[in-house]
C-alpha positions as CSV (number, residue, x, y, z in Angstrom):
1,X,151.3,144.4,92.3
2,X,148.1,142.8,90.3
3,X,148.7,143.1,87.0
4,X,146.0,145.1,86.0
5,X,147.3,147.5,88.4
6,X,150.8,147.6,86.6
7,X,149.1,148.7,83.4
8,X,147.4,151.8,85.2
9,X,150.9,152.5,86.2
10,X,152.3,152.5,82.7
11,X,149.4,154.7,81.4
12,X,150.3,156.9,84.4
13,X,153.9,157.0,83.7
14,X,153.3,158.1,80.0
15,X,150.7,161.1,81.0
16,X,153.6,161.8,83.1
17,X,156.1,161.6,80.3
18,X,153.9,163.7,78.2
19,X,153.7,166.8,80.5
20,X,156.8,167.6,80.0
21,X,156.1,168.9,76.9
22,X,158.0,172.1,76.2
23,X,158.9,173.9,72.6
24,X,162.1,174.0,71.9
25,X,163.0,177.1,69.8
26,X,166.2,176.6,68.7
27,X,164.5,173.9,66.7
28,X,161.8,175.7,65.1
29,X,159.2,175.6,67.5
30,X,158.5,172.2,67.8
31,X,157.8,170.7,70.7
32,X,159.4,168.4,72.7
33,X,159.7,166.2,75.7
34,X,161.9,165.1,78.7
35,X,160.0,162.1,79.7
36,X,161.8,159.2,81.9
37,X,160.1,156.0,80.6
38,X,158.4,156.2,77.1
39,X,159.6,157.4,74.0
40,X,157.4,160.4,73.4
41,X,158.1,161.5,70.1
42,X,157.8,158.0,68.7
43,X,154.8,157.7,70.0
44,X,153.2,161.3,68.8
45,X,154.4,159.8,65.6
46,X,153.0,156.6,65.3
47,X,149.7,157.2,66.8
48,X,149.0,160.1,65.2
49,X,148.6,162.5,68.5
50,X,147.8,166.1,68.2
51,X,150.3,167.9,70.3
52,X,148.0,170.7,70.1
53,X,145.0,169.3,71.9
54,X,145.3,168.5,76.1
55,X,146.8,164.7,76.4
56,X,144.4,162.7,79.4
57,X,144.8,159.5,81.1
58,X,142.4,158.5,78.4
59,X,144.4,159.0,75.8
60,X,147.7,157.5,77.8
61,X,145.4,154.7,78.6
62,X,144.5,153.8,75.1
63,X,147.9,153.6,74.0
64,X,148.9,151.6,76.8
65,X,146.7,148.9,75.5
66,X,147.9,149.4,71.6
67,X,151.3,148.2,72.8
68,X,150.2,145.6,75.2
69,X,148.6,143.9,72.1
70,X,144.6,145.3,72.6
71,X,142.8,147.3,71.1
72,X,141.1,149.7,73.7
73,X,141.8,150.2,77.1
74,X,138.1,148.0,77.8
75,X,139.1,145.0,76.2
76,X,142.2,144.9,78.2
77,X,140.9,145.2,82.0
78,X,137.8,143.1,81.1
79,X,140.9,140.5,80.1
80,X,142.0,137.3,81.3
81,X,145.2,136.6,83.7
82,X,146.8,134.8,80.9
83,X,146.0,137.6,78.7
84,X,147.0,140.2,80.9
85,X,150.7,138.5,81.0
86,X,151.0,138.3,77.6
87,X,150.1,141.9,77.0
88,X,152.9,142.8,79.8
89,X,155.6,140.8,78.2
90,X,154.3,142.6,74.9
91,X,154.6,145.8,76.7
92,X,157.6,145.1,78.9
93,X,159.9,144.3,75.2
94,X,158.5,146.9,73.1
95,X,162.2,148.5,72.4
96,X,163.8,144.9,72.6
97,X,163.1,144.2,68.5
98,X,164.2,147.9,67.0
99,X,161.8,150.4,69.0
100,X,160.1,150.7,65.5
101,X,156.4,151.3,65.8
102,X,153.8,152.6,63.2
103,X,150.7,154.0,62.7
104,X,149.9,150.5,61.5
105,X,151.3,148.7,63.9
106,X,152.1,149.4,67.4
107,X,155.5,147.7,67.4
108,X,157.1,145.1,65.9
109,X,157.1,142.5,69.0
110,X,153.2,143.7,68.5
111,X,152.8,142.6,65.0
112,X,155.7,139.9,65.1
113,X,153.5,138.2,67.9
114,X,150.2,138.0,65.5
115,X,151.9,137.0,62.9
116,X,153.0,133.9,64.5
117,X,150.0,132.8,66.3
118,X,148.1,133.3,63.1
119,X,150.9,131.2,61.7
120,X,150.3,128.4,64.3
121,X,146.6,128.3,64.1
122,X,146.7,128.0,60.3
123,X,149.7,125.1,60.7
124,X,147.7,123.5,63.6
125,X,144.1,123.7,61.5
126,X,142.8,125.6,64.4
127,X,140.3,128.7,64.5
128,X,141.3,129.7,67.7
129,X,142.4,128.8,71.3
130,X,141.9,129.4,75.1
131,X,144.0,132.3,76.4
132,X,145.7,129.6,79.1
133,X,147.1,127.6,75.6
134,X,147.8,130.9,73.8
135,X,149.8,131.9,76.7
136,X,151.8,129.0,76.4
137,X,152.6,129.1,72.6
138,X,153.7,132.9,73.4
139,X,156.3,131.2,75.9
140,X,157.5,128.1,74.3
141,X,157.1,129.1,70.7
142,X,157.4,132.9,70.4
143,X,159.7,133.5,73.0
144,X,162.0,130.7,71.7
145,X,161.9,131.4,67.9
146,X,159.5,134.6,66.5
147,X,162.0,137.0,69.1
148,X,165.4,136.1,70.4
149,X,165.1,135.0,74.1
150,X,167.5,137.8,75.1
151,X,165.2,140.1,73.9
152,X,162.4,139.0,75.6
153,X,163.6,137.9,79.1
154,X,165.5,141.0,80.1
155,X,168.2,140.0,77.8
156,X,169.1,137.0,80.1
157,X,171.8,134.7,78.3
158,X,171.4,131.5,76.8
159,X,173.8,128.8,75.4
160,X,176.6,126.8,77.0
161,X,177.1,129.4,79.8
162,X,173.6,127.9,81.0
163,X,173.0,124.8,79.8
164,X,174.2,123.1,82.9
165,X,170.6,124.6,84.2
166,X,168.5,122.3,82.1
167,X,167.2,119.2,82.9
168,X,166.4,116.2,81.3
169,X,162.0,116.3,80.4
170,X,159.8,114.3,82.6
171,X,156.2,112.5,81.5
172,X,154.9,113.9,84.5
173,X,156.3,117.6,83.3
174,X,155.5,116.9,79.9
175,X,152.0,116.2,80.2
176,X,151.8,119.1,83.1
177,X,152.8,122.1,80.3
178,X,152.0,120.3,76.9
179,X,149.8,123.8,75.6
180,X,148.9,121.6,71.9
181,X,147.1,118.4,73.1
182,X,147.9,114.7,72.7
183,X,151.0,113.3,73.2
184,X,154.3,113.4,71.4
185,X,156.5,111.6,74.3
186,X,157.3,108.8,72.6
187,X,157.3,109.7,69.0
188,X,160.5,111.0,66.7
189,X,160.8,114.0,66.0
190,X,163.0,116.7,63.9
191,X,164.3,119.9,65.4
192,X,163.1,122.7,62.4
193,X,166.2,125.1,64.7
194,X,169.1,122.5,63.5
195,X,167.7,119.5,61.7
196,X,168.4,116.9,64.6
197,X,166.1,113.7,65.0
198,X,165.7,112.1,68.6
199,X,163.1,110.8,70.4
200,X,160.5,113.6,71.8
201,X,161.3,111.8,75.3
202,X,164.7,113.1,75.2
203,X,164.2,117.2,75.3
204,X,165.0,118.9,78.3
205,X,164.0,121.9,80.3
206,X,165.7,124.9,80.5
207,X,166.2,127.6,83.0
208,X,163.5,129.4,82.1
209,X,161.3,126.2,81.8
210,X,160.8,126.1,78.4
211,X,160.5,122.7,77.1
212,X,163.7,122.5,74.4
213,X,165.3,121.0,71.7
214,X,168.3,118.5,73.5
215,X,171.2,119.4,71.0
216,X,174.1,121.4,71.9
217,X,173.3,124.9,71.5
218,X,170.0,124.5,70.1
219,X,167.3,126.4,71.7
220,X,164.5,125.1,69.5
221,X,161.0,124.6,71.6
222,X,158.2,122.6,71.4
223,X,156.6,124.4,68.0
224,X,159.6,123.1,66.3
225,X,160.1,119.9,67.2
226,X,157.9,118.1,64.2
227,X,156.9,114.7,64.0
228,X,159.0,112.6,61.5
């Protein structure tokens, strides 16, 4: 499926989900929902919809891209594949942090996620970067400190049960899926996860192909590994 395609399915599903509105009298009135893939009454709540008022694929639509990490429907479809996968792993781990969202915010991965590339543009004395790089700060920064890696891949596990999966780093590797510029292969470094100093050269690769911090049951990634 293309990936815009799977976010026309998720504002399809929750039109779906919201058709099955029904009041429930033995609770006052109010009016409720039997949906199959979206929290319904969360989201009335925290975007502030009028149960009163027809719900379109408009609507659905618009709040697909709030929790995908746009703000309208336009910007997402006009966005780029590296965007586009990003907004999906966005979307795809809404509940995996709490399931809290707000009318401020449209979840917590949402807001967590800004937050830390914010952070790392403001650390790295950057404005901005391409959405190829920012994809690749999402996976081997965010997804290995801002939220737990269980969270975000489908709660896969991590540790010694899998560390016989990772490999030592190549140059060739290295240089292949660097996302911050220049070169750190031969320079010391300190692991901000657990304080260990080695040689940038020795990280490996883990399962998920993350570029990681060598210590036993450390899963720090690239963003922490500081120069000394």
């Amino acid at each position: 499926m293309e990936r815009i395609e799977y976010f026309k399915l998720q504002a399809k599903n929750l039109l779906r989900d919201f058709k099955t509105q029904f009041v429930d009298e033995e609770n006052d009135g109010i009016y409720d929902y039997k949906p199959r893939f979206f929290d319904v009454n969360e989201i009335v709540l925290s975007f502030d919809v009028d149960e009163d008022e027809p719900f379109t694929l408009m609507n659905a639509q618009h709040i697909i891209a709030r929790l995908a990490g746009f703000q309208k429907w336009t910007e997402l479809i006009k966005a780029s594949e590296a965007a586009l996968e990003i907004g999906k792993l966005l979307l795809d781990n809404r509940d995996e942090t709490g399931g809290i969202m707000t009318n401020i915010a449209p979840s917590v991965i949402v807001e967590d996620w800004e937050n830390y590339y914010q952070d790392f543009l403001m650390s790295n004395g950057l404005e901005t970067v391409n959405d190829e790089t920012k994809l690749d700060v999402f996976k081997q920064g965010f997804l290995g400190r801002g939220v737990s890696e269980e969270d975000c891949i489908h709660n896969k596990t991590r540790g010694n049960a899998q560390r016989t999966q990772r490999k030592k780093l190549t140059k060739e590797y290295y240089l292949k899926n660097n996302p911050f510029g220049g070169s750190s292969w031969d320079t010391h470094v300190e692991c901000l996860h657990c304080g260990e100093r080695y040689l940038f050269n020795n990280a490996e690769v883990d399962e998920l192909g993350l570029i990681v911090c060598p210590t036993e049951d450390c899963d720090g990634s690239m963003i922490d590994m500081m120069p000394v």
